[in-house]
C-alpha positions as MATLAB code, in Angstrom:
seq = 'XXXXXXXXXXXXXXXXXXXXXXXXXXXXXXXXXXXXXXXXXXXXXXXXXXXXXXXXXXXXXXXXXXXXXXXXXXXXXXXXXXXXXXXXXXXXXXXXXXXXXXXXXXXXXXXXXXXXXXXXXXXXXXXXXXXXXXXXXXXXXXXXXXXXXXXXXXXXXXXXXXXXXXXXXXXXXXXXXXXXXXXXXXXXXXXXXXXXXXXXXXXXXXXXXXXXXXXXXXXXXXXXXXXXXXXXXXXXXXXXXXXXXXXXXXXXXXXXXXXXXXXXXXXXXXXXXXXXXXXXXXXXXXXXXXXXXXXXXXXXXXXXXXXXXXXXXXXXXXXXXXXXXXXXXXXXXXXXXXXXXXXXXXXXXXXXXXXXXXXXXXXXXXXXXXXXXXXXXXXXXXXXXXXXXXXXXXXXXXXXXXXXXXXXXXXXXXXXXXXXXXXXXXXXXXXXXXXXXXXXXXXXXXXXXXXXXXXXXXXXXXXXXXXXXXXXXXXXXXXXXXXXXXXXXXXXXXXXXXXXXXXXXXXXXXXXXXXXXXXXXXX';
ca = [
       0.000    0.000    0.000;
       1.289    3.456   -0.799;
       2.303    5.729    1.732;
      -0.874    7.705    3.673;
      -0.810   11.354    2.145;
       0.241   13.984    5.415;
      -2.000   16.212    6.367;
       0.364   19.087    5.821;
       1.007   18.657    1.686;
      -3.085   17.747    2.169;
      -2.872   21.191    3.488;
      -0.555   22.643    1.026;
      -2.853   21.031   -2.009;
      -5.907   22.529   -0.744;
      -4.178   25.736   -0.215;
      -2.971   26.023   -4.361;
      -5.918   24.869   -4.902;
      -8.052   27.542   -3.622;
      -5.194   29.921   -5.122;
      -6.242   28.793   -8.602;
      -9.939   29.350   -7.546;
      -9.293   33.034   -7.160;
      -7.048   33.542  -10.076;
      -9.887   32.432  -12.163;
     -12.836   33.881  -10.387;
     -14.664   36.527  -12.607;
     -13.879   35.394  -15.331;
     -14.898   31.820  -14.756;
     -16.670   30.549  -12.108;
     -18.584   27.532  -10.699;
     -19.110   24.434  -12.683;
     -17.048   25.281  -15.494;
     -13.840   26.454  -12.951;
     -13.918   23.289  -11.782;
     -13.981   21.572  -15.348;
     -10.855   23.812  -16.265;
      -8.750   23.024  -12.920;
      -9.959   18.906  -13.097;
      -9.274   18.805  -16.852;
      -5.782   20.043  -16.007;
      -5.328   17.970  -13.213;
      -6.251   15.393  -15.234;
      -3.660   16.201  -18.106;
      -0.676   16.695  -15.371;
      -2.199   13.339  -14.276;
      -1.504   10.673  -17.308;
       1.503   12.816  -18.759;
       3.045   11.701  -14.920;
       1.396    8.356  -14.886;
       3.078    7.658  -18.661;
       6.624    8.908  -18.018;
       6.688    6.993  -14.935;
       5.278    4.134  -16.574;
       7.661    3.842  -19.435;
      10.783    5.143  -17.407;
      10.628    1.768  -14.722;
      10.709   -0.639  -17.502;
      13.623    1.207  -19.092;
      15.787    1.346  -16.093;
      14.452   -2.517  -15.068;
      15.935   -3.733  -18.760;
      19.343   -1.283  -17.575;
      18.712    1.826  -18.915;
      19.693    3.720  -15.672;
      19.631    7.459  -17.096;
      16.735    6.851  -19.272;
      13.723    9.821  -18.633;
      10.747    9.264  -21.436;
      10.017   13.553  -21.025;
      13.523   13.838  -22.971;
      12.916   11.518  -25.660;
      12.393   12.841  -29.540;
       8.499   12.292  -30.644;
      10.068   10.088  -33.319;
      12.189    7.922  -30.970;
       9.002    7.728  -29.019;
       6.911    6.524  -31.543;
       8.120    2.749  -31.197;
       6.399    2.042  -28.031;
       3.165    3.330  -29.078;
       0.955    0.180  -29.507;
       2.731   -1.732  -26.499;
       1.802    0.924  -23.998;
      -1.299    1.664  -25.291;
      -2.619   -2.271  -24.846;
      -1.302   -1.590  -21.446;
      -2.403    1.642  -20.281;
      -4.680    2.542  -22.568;
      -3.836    5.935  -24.231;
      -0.320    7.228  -25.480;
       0.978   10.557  -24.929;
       4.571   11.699  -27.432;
       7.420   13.888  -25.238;
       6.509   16.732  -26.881;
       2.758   16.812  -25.886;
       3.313   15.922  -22.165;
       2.505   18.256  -19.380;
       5.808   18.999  -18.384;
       7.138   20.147  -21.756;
       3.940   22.047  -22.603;
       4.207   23.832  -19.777;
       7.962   24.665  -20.276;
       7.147   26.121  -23.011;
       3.632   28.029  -22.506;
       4.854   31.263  -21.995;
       6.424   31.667  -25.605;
       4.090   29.941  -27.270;
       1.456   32.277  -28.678;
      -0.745   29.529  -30.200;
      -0.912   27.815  -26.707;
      -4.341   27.206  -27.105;
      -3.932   25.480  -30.630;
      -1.484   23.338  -28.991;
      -3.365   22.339  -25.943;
      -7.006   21.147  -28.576;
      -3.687   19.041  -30.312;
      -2.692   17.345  -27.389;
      -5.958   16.571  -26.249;
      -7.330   15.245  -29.311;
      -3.940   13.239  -29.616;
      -4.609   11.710  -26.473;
      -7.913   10.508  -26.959;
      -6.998    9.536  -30.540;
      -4.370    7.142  -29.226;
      -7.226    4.935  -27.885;
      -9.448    4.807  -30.791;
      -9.690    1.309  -32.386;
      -8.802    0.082  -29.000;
     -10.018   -1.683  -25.829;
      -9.336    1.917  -23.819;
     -11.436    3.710  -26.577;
     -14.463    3.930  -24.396;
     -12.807    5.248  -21.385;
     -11.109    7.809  -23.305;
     -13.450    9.513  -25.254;
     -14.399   12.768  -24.270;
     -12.316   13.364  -21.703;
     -11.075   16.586  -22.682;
     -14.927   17.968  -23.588;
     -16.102   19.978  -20.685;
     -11.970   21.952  -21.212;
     -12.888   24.376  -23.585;
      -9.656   26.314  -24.094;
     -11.013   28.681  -26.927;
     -14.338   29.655  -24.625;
     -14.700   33.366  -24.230;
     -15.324   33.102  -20.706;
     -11.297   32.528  -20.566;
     -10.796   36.358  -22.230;
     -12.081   37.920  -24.755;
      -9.344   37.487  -27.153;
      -6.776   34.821  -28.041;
      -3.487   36.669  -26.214;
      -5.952   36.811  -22.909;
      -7.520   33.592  -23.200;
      -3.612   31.841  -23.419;
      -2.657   34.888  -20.419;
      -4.905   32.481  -18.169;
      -4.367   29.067  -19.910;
      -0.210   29.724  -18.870;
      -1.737   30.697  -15.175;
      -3.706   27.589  -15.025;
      -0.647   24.868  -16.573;
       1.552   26.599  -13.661;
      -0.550   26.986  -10.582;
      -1.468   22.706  -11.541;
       2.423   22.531  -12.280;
       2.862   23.437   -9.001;
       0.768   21.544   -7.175;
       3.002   19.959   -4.252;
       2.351   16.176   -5.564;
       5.956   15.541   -5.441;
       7.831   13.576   -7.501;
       5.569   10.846   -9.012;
       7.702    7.726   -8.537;
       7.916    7.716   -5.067;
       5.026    9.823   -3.735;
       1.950    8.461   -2.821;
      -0.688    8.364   -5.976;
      -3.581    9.583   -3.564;
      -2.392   12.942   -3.717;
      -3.984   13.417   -7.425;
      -7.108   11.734   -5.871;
      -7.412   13.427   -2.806;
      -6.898   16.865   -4.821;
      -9.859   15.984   -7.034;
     -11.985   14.742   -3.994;
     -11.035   18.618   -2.291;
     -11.996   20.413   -5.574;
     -15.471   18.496   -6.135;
     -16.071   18.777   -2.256;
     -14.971   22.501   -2.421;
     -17.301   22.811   -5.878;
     -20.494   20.745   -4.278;
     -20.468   23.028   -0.837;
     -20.615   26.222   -3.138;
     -22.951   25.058   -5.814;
     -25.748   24.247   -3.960;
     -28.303   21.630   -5.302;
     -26.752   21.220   -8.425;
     -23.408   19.976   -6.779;
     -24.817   17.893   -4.018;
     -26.659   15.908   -6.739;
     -23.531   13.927   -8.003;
     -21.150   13.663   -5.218;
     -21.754   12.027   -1.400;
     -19.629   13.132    1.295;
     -16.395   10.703    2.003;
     -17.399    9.508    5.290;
     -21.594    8.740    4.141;
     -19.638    7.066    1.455;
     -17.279    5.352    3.985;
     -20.115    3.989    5.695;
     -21.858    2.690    3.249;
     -19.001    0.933    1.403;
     -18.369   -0.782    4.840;
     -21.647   -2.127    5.307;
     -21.852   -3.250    1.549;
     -18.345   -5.384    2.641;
     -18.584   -6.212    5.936;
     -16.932   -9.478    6.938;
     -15.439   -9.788    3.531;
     -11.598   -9.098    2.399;
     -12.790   -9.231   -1.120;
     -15.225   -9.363   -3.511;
     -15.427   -9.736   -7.214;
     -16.979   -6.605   -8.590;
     -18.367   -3.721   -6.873;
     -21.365   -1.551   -9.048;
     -23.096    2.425   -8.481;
     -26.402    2.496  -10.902;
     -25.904    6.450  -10.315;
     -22.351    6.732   -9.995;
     -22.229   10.702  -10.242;
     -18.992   11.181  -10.070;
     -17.246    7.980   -8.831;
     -16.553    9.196   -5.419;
     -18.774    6.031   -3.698;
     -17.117    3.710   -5.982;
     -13.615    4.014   -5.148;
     -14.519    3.945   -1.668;
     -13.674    0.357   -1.805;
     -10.242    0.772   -2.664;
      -9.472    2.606    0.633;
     -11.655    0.308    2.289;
     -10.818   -3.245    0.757;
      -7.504   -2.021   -1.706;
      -8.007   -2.099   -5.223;
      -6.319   -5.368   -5.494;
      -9.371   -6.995   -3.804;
     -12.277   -5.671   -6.236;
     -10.930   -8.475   -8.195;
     -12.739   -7.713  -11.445;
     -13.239   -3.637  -11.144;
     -15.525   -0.796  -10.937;
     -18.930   -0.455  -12.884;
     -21.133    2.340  -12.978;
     -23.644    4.047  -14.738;
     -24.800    7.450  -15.189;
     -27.345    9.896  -16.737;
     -25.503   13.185  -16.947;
     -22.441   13.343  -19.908;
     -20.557   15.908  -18.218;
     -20.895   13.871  -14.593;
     -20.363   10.737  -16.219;
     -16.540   12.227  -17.868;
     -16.029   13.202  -14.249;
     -16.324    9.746  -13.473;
     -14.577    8.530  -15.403;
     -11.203   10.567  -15.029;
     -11.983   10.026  -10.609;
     -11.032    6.453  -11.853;
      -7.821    7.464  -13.541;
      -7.015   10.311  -10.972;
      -7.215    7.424   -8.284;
      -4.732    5.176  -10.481;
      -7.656    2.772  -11.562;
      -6.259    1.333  -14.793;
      -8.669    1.339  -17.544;
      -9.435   -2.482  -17.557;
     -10.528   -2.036  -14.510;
     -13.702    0.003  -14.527;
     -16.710    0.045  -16.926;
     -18.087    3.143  -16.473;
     -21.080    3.690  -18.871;
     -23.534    6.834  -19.770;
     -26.857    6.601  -20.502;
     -30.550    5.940  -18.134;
     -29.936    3.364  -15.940;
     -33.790    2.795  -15.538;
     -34.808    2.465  -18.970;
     -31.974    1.701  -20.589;
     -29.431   -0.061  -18.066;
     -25.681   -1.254  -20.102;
     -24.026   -3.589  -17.925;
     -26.673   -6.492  -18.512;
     -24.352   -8.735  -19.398;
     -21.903   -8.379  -16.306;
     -24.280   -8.330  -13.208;
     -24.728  -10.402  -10.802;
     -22.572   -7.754   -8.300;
     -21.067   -9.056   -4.758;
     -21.520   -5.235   -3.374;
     -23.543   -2.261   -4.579;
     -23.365    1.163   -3.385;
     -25.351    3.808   -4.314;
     -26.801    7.556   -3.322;
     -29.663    7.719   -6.139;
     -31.119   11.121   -6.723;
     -34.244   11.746   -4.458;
     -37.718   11.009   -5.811;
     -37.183   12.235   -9.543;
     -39.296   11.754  -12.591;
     -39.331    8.406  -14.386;
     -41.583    6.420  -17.369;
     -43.255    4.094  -14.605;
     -46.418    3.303  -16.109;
     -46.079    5.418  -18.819;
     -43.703    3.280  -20.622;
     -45.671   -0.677  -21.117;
     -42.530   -2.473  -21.229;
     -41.147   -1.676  -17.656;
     -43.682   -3.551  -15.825;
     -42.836   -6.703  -18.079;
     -39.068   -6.027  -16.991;
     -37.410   -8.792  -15.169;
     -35.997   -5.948  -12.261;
     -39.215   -5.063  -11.566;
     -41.866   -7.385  -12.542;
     -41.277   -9.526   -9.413;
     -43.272   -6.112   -7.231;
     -46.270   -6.520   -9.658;
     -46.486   -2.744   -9.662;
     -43.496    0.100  -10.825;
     -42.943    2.935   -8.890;
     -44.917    5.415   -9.278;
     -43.830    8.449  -12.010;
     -43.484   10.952   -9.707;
     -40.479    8.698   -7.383;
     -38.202    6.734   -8.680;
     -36.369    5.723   -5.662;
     -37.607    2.485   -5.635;
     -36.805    1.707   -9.033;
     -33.737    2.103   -8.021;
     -33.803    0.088   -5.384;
     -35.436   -2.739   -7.493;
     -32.875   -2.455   -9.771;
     -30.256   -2.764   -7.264;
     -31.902   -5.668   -6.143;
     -32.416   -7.513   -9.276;
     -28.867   -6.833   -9.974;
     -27.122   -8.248   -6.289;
     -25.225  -11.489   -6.011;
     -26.903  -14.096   -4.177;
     -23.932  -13.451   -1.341;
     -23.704   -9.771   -2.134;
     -24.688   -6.703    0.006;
     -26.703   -3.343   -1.427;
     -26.343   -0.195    0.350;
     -28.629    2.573   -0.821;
     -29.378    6.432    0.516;
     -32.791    6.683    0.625;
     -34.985    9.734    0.455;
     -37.137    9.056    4.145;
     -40.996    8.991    2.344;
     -40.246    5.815    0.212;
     -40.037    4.019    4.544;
     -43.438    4.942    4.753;
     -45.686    6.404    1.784;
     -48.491    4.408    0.520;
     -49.493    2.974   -2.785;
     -47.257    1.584   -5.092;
     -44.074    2.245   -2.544;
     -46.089    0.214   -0.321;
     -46.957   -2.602   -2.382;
     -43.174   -2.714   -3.122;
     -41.979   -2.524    0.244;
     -44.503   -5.163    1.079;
     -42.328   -7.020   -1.684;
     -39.213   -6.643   -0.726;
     -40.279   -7.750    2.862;
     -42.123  -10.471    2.545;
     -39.239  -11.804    0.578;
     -36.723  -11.334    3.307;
     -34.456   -8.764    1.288;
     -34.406   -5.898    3.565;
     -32.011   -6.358    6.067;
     -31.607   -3.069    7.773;
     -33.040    0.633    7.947;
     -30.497    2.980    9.254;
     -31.600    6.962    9.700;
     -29.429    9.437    9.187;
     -28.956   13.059   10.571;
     -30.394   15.766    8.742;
     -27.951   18.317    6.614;
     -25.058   15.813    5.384;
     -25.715   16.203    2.192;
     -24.700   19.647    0.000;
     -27.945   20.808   -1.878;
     -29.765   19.763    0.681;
     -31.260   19.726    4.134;
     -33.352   16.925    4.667;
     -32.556   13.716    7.158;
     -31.684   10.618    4.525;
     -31.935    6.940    5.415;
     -29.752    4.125    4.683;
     -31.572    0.861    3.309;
     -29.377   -2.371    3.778;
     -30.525   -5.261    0.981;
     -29.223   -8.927    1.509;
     -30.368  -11.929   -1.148;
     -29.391  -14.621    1.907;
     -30.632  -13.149    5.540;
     -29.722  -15.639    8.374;
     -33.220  -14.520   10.458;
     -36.447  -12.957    9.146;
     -36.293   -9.621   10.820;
     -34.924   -5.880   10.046;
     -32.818   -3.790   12.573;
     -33.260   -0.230   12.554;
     -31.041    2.186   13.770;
     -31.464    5.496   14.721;
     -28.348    7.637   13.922;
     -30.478   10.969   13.772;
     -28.091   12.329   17.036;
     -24.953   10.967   15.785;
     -23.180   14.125   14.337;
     -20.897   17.186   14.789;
     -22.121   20.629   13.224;
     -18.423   21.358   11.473;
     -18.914   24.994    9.240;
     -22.077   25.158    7.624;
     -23.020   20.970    7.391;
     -23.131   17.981   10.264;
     -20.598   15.508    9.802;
     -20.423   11.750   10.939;
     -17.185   12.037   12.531;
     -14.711    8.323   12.797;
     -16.699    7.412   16.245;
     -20.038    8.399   14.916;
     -19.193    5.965   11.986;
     -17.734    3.277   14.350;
     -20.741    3.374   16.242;
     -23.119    2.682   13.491;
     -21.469   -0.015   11.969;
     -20.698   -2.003   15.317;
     -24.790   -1.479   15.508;
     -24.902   -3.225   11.911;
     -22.565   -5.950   12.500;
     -23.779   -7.140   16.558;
     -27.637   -7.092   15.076;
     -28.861   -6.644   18.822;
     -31.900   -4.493   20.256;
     -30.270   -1.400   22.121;
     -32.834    0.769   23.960;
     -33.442    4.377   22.208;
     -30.581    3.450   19.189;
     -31.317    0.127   17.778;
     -34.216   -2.663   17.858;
     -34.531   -5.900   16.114;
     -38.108   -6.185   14.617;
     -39.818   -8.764   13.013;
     -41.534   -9.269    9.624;
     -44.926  -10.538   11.120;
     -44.730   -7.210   13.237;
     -43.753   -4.849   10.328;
     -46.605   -6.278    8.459;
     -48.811   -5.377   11.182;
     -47.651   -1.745   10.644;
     -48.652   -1.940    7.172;
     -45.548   -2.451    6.077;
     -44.141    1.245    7.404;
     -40.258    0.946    7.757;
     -39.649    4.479    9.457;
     -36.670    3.985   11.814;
     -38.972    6.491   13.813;
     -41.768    4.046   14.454;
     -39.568    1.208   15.786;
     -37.002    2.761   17.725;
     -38.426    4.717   20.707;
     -36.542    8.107   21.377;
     -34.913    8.714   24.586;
     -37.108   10.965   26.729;
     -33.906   13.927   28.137;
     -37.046   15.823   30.002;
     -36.206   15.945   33.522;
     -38.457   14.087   36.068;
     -40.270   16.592   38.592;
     -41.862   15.959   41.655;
     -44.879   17.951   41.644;
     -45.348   18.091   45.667;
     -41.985   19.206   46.010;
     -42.534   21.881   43.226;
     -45.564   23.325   44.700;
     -43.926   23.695   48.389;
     -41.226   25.782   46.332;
     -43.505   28.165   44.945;
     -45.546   28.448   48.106;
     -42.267   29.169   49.617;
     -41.202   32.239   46.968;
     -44.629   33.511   47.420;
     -44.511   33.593   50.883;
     -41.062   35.335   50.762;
     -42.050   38.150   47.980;
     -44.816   38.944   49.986;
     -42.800   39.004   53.202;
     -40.351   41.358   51.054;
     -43.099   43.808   49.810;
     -43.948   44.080   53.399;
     -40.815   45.093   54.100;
     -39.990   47.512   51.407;
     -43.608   49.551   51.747;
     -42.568   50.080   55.438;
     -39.367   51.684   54.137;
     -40.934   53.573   51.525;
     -43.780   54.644   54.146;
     -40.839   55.437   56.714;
     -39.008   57.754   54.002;
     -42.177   59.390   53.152;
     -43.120   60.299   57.069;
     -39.463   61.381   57.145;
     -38.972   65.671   57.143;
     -37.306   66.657   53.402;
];
């Protein structure tokens, strides 16, 4: 394992990082700052990755000097199709990072020469296996865009600006630093982006330690599993929570994902790279996961993940063909158009190994809302699949507000009950969002894992009894809150008062014979 990254080049990332920010604000802001900073990132990224690459096996076969950034482009050229089998996309001397960079300043066609490179890059995968997880890339990096300058000169003025505040990004030297420092520096920006954006940030990224916690449950008692799968992988964040968790060695056969959003879905894609996830090893693929889901052929999945977006619009019953679907013909009823959580979750389901764990963020009304939710829930429970309902605190989300549940799915329960936990109390109000600190996460996975009834935090309940409630999961209704009103003894209480009374009346007594006294009293 590499070595952990230290909290002061953490600190000296984030730092450069919010440097950039303001060198760019006002002239480009938001979303599209972030594009142009991860895009760069990105490019500094492979162009290390390569050199570093090529330059072990040259000094393994004895070539002890060798350093690929000083090769000629036509020297280069001979390793082309061997790398590119291997790490799917190619990158000549000329056109890496480093070199480009040298030479920004003087080069008043800089932006001409960055659309080259990039194009290059992505053009060294086509025809191949990598072509896929190349393509596009580079989109959302629109070096000509006027909201860089209004001219050419002023648009490269800031492109030079951004190649050298990236350049110097304290990373250190690739070879022997720690490859989490490119990941954690994406996983700052995006957090930095989400908290400022609002709802449109929070919708594709999950806070590390929500993610934490649910890629823990979605593992627990395992070392390894064969393939690990997000139906609305935003921006990969939940995904690669198994390699800290497990190490990437032990998702034996990778990282799938799908998502809705193109933009979203290419900063999925280049999380994977950024966190030194070779391209063989995730299938990351665009498109509608509900209508239109693309990795058929490669479910069942030991461990899903996933943070779906809250109660959108979907088909349903609109569309005559999704009730005939095998993911959610077994509920006899879809979701209904308004909420597609549970479509989701149905999907999820369908999808899970028979050995496997699901661990979905929920939005709280699909625990206890009638109709179709309820003829689905009464589905799912009846069949043994839910295995726990875990509520969350309110506000640990960016974009919004609202307290989210966890729903735990399991294809082969050993008893036909459902713990719920309450975790509504366990957080720390850090800036302007709670947080589940280490020991708040500790707490609720020791909960998950000793599956015991704990007065006011956990409780064991049975089917039979759930059905009895019609089926309502709300942690809420199972798990009785801890009453922190103070016992008062009413007897005692009234003696008190009768006591104050007596003594303010004793006191105005007192103070009308003074006044009376300094009234009778000569001036």
């Amino acid at each position: 394992m590499p070595p952990a990254t230290s909290e002061t080049q953490r600190a000296e990332i984030h730092k450069t990082i919010w440097r950039i920010a303001n060198d760019l604000r006002g002239s480009v802001d938001g979303w599209d700052f972030k594009s142009y900073v991860l895009g760069m990132l990105f490019y500094r990224f492979i162009s290390e990755n390569l050199t570093s690459y090529i330059n072990k096996l040259e000094k393994e076969a004895g070539e002890e000097g060798f350093n690929y950034a000083e090769l000629s482009d036509k020297d280069a050229e001979f390793g082309r199709t061997e790398t590119v089998a291997e790490k799917g996309f190619y990158i000549l001397p000329s056109e890496l990072f480093v070199n480009v960079r040298r030479r920004a300043k003087s080069d008043e066609n800089l932006n001409e020469t960055l659309e080259r490179v990039f194009n290059n890059i992505e053009g060294s995968a086509v025809g191949t296996e990598s072509e896929d997880d190349l393509k596009g890339l580079f989109d959302d990096l629109d070096i000509n865009s006027a909201k860089l300058g209004p001219t050419v000169a002023k648009r490269n003025e800031k492109l030079v600006k951004l190649l050298d505040a990236i350049g110097d990004l304290p990373l250190g030297n690739y070879e022997d630093n720690s490859i989490d420092l490119f990941g954690d520096a994406y996983e700052f920006l995006m957090t930095m982006y989400a908290s400022q954006a609002g709802k449109s940030g929070g919708e594709f990224f999950t806070p590390q330690e929500v993610s934490e916690v649910l890629a823990r449950i979605a593992v627990a008692g395992k070392t390894q599993v064969n393939k690990v799968y997000d139906p609305a992988v935003g921006s990969g964040s939940l995904l690669l929570q198994f390699a800290k968790v497990l190490g990437k060695e032990n998702v034996r056969q990778g990282f799938y994902g799908q998502e809705i959003n193109l933009t979203t879905y290419n900063l999925a894609r280049i999380n994977m790279f950024l966190h030194d996830v070779n391209y063989e090893k995730f299938h990351i693929a665009h498109g509608d996961t509900l209508t239109d889901p693309l990795h058929w052929d490669d479910e069942p999945f030991e461990a899903i993940v996933s943070n779906p977006p809250y109660s959108i619009k979907w088909d349903g019953d609109a569309n005559p063909l999704l009730i005939n679907d095998p993911r959610y013909a077994p509920a006899g009823v879809l979701a209904p158009k308004s909420a597609a959580d549970l479509a989701f979750t149905m999907h999820m389901l369908h999808w899970l190994a028979v050995n496997g764990t699901a661990a979905i963020v929920e939005f709280p009304g699909v625990l206890y809302r009638g109709g179709a939710e309820q003829k689905i829930r009464k589905y799912l429970i009846d069949n043994n699949y839910i295995d726990t309902v875990i509520q969350l605190p309110p506000d640990l989300f960016f974009g919004t507000t609202i307290a989210t549940c966890i729903i735990v799915l399991k294809k082969s329960k050993k008893d036909n009950a459902i713990l719920f936990i309450d975790a509504s109390a366990l957080f720390q109000r850090v800036g302007n969002k709670n947080r589940l600190l280490p020991e708040h996460q500790e707490r609720i996975l020791d909960a998950f894992n000793q599956r015991q009834t704990k007065e006011h935090f956990t409780r064991l309940v049975t089917a039979a009894d759930i059905e009895e409630n019609n089926y309502n999961i709300s942690v809420s209704s199972y798990v009785e809150k801890e009453d922190t009103t103070e016992a008062i003894d009413i007897t005692a209480l009234n003696a008190k008062i009768a006591g104050i009374v007596a003594r303010q009346s004793e006191l105005r007594t007192q103070i009308d014979a003074i006044v009376a006294d300094l009234e009778g009293s000569p001036a």
